[in-house]
C-alpha positions as CSV (number, residue, x, y, z in Angstrom):
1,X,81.1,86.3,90.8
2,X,80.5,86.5,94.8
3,X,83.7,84.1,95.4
4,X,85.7,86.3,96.9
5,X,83.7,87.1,100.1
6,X,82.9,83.8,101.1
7,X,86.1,83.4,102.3
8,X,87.7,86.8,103.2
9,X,85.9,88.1,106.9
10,X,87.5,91.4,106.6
11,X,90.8,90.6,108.7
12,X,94.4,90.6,107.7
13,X,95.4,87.8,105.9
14,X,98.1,85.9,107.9
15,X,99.4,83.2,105.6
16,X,99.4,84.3,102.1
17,X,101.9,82.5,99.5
18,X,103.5,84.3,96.5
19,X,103.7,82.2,93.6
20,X,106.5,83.5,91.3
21,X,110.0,83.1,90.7
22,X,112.7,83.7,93.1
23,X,116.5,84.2,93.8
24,X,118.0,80.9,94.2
25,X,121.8,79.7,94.7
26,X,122.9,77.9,91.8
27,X,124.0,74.2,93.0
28,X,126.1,71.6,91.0
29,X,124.4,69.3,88.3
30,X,121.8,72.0,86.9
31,X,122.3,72.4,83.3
32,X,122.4,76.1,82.4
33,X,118.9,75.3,80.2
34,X,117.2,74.1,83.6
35,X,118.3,77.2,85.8
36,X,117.5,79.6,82.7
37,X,114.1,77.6,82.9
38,X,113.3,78.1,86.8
39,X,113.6,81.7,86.3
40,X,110.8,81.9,83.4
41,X,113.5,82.2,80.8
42,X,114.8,85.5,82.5
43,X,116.3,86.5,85.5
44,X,114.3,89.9,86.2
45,X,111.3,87.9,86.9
46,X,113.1,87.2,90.4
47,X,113.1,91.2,91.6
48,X,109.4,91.2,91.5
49,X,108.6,88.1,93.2
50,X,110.7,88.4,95.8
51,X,109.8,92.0,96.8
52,X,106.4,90.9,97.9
53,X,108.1,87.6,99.1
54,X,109.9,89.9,101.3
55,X,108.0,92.7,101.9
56,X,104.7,90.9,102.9
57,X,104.1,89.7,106.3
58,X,104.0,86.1,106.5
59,X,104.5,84.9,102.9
60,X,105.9,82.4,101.9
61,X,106.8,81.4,98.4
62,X,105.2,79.2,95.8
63,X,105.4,78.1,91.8
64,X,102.7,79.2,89.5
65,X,102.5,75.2,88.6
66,X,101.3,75.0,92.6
67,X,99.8,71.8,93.9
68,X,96.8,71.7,96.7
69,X,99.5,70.4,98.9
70,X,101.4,74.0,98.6
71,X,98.1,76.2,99.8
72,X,96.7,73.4,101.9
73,X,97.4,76.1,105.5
74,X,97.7,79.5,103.1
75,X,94.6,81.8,103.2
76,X,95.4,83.7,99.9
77,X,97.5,83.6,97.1
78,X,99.5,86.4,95.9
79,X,100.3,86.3,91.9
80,X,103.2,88.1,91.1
81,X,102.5,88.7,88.2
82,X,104.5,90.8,84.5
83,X,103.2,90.9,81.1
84,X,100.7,89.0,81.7
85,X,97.8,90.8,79.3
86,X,99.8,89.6,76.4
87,X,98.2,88.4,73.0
88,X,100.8,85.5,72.8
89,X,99.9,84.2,76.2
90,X,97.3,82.1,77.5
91,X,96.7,81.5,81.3
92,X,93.6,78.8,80.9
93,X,95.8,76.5,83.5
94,X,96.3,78.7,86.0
95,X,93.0,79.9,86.1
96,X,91.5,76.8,86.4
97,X,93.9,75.6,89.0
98,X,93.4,79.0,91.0
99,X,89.2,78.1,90.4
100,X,89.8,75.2,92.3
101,X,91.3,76.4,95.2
102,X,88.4,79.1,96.1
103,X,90.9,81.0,98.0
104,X,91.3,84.9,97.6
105,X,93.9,85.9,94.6
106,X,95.8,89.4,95.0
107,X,97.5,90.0,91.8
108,X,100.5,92.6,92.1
109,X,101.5,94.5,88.8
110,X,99.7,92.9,86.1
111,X,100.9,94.5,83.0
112,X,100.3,95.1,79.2
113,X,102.2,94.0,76.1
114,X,102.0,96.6,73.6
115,X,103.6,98.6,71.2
116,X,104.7,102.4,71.9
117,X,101.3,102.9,70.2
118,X,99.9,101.3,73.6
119,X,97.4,99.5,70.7
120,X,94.6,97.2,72.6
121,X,96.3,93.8,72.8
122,X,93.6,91.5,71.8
123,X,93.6,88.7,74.8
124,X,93.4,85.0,74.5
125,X,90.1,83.3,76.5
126,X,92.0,81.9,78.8
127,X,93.8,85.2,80.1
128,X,90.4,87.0,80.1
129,X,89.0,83.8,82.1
130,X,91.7,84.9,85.0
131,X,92.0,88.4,85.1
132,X,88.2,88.3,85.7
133,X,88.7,85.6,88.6
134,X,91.2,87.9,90.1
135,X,88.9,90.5,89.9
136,X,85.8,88.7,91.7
137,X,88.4,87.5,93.8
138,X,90.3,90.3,95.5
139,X,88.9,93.7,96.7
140,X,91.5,95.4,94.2
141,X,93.8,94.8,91.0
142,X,97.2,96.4,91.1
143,X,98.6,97.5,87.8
144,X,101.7,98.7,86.6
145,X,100.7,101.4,84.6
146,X,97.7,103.3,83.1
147,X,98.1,101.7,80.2
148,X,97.6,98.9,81.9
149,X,94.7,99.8,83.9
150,X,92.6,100.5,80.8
151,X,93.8,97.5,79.3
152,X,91.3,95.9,82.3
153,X,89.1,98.3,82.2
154,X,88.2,97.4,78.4
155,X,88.2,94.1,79.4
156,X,85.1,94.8,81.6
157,X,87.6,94.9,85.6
158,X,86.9,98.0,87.3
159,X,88.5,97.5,90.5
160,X,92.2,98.5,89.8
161,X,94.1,100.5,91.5
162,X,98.0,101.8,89.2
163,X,100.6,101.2,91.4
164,X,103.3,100.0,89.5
165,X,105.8,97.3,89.2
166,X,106.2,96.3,93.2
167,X,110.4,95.6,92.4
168,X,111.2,98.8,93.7
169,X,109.2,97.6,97.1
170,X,112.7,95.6,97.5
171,X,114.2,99.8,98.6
172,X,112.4,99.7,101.8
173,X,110.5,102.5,103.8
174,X,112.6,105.3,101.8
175,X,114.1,106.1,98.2
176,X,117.4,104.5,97.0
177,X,120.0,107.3,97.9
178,X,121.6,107.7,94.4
179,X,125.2,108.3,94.3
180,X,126.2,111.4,91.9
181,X,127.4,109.8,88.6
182,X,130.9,110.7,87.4
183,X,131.2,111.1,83.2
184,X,134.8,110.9,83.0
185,X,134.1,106.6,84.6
186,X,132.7,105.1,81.1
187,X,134.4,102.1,81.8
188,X,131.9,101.7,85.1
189,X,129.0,101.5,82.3
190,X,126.6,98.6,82.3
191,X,124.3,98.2,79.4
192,X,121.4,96.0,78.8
193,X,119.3,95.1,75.9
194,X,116.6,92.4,75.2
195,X,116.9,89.3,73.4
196,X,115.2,85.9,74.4
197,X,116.7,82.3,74.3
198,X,118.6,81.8,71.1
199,X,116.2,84.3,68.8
200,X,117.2,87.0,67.3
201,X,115.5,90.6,68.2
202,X,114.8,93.9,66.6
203,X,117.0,96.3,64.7
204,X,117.3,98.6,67.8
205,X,118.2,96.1,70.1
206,X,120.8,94.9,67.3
207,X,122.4,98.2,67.8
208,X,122.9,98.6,71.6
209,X,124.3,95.1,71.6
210,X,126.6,96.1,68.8
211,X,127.8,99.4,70.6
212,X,128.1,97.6,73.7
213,X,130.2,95.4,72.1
214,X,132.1,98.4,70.1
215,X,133.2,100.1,73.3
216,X,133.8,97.1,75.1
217,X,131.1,98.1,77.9
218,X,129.6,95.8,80.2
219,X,126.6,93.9,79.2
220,X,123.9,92.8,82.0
221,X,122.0,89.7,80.5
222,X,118.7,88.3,81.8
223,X,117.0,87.0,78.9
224,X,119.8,86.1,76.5
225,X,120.1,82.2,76.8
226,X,122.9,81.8,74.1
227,X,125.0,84.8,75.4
228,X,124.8,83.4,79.3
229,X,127.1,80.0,77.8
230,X,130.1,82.1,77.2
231,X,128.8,84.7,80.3
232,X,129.2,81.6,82.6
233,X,132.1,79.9,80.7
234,X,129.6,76.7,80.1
235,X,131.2,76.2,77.2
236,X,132.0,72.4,76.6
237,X,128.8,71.2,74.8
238,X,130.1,71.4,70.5
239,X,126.9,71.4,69.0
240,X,125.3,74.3,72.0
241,X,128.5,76.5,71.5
242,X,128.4,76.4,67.7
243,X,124.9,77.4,67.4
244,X,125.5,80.4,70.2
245,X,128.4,81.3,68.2
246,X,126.6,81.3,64.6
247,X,123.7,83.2,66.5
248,X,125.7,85.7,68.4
249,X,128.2,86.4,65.7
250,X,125.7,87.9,63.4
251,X,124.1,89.6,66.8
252,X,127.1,91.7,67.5
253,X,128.8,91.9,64.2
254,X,132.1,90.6,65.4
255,X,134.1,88.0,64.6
256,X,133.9,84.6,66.6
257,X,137.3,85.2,68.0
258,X,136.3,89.0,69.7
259,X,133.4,87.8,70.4
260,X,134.2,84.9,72.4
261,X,136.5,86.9,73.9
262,X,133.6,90.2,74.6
263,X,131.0,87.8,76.4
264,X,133.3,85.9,78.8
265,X,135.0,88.9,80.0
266,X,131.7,91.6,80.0
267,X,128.9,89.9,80.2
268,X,127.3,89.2,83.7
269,X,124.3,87.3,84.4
270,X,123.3,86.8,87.8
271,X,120.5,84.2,89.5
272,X,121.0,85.4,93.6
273,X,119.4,88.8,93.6
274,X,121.4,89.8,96.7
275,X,124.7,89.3,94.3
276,X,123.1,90.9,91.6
277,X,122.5,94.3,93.6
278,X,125.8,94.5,95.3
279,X,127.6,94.3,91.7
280,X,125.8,97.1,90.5
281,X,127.1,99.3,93.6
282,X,130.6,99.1,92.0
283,X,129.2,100.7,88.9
284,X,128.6,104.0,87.7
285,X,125.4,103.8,85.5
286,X,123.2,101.8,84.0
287,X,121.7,102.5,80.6
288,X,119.4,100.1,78.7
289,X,115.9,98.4,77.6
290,X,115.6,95.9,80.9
291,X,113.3,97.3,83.1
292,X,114.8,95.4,85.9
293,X,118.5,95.9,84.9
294,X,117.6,99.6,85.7
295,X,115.8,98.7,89.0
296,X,118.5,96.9,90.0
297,X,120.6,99.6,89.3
298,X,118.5,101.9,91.1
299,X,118.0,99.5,94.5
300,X,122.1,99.4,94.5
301,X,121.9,103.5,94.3
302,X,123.4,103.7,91.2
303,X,121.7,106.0,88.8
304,X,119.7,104.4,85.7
305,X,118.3,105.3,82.3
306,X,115.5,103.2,80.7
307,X,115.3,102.8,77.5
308,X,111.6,103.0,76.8
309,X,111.0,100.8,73.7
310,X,107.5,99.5,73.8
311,X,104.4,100.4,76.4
312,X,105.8,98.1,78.8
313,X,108.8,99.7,79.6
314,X,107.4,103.4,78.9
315,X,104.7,103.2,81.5
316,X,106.1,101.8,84.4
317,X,109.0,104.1,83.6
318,X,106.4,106.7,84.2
319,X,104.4,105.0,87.0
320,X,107.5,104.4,88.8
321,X,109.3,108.0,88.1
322,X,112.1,106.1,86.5
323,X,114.2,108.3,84.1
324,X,113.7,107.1,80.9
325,X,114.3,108.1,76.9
326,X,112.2,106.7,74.2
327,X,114.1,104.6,71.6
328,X,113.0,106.9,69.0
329,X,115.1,109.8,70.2
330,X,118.5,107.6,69.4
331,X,120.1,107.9,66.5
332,X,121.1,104.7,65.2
333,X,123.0,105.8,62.3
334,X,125.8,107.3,65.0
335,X,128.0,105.3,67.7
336,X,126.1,105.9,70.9
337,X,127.4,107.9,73.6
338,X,126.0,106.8,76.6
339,X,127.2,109.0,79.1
340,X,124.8,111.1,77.3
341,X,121.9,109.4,78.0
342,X,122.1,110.0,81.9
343,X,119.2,111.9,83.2
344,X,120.1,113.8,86.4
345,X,117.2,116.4,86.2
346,X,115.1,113.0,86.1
347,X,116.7,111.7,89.0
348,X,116.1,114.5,91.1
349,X,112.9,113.6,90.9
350,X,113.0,110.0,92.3
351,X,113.1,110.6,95.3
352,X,109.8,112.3,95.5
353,X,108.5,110.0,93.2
354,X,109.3,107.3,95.5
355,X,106.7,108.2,98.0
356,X,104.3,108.6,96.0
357,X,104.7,105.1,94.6
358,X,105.8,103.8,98.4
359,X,102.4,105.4,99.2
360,X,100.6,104.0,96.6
361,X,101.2,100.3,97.3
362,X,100.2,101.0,100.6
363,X,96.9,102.3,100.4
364,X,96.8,99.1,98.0
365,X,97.8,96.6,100.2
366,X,95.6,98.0,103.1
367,X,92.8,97.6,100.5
368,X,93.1,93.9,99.8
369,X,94.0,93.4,103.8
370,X,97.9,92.5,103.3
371,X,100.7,93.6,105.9
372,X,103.4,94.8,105.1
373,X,106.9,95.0,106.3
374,X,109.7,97.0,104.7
375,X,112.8,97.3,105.4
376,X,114.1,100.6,107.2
């Protein structure tokens, strides 16, 4: 303990670095495996990161796997951090590489892995080693939920302050301005579920891929590593585009010729953030489990539903005045109507909802001395 004022005077930090994971433009020679790799095996990880990369003044960015070299002229480091109070993760690395540096560590929506029960997830030593550096470390813990925050809390860190997930940062000084969504456009529907690598997922997931599938809808992908071959037409590898096809045929419960045929014409992945948001302006709504699939949605002005299917999801849904539904509330046994599933009395609360959250991160900011600057 005591680390963190020995070298914090009180000022404005001038020369933080963000270490995360960030938009990139995909060059020639990367196998689809390395790329999927850079982005911490999914591409949402990048709307976090670089909404502090952009909307804190003088940042630059940086790699969790950081060398002394990276932070040699920094003066604090900024974690970007997810799901990081997980009970299948352990962070003993970067906490001793962050111990080493003795520079102040702002950590920016550290989040819980839970259930919908929002159970205590019982943390690895290593994770509780760094959440209580972070703690000594920086004047103030930003979380992205209650949940969260009491997560901490039993963990013995008091100084936290619920701010949310900072992606939304990436709208600037004002709310998205959401355009009116149009029921009769269901071909302008993006879905998204969650799947990771080449695993298979839950029985609820199973179902929105399936309908997605059914009514030929398009399908935004960010974790789904076997899908993104056919997505990006990478296709030429025999032994990787048998096991996708094995995997995904049972995954969507089509056969291998409709589904070829599904994924390379609906499924989008996208690893440039910028490109990412400018698609979603051509579409009418976006309805799924990604978190970040609906932000995205949101920062393009196109209205969102979350599909809130563990505390994750259902708290920064909350936290960030998202409109959600819980899983639970679907049917599963019935083709899904997704239209359905819009929320406009929920959206005519984001705007509001906004400024509290835009509010929110600044009082925290101004607490652990970072500047900010948003875009107009």
């Amino acid at each position: 303990m005591g680390v963190r004022l020995a070298h914090w005077d009180g000022n404005m930090f001038e020369k933080p670095i963000v270490l995360g994971i960030f938009s990139q433009q995909v060059g020639s020679g990367v196998t689809l495996q390395q790329l999927f790799s850079n982005y911490g095996n999914n591409t949402g990880n990048m709307l976090f990161s670089e909404s502090l990369l952009r909307g804190v003044s003088g940042a630059t960015r940086g790699h969790l796997g950081f060398s002394e070299a990276d932070i040699e002229e920094r003066d604090c480091i900024i974690l970007a951090a997810a799901n990081w109070l997980n009970p299948g993760m352990d962070f003993a690395g970067l906490a001793a590489r962050l111990e080493k540096t003795k520079l102040p560590v702002i950590a920016v929506g550290l989040g819980a892995q839970s259930p919908l029960d929002q159970s205590m997830p019982v943390l690895k030593e290593g994770t509780k080693r760094l959440i209580s550096l972070i703690s000594d470390r920086s004047a103030s813990v930003s979380v992205r939920g209650a949940f969260s925050g009491e997560v901490l809390e039993h963990y013995g860190v008091k100084n936290v302050a619920v701010t949310g997930c900072p992606s939304l940062l990436l709208a600037g000084k004002s709310a998205p301005k959401l355009r009116t969504y149009n029921p009769a456009d269901q071909q302008a529907i993006s879905v998204g579920a969650t799947r990771h690598g080449f695993h298979g997922t839950d029985s609820f997931q199973l179902y929105i891929y399936r309908q997605a599938a059914k009514q030929n809808l398009e399908l935004i992908l960010q974790s789904e590593l076997a899908d993104m071959y056919f997505s990006l037409r990478r296709l030429n590898n025999v032994d990787i585009l048998s096991k996708s096809t094995e995997l995904l045929t049972k995954t969507y419960g089509i056969d291998e010729k409709r589904l070829h045929q599904y994924l390379c014409n609906k499924a989008k992945v996208f690893f440039d953030l910028d490109e990412w948001i400018s698609h979603m302006t051509q579409r009418s709504l976006y309805v799924g489990t990604r978190l970040h699939g609906a932000v995205a949605a949101l920062l393009a002005g196109t209205p969102a539903t979350l599909i809130a299917h563990d505390s994750r999801t259902l708290e920064v849904a909350e936290c960030l005045h998202i409109p959600y539904v819980r899983s639970s509330d679907i049917n599963t046994q019935t083709d899904c109507d997704f239209r359905k599933l819009h929320r406009s009395e929920c959206l005519r609360n984001f705007e509001e909802g906004y400024r509290q959250y835009l509010k929110g991160f600044l009082d925290f900011f101004a607490t652990v001395k970072l500047k900010v600057s948003l875009r107009a």
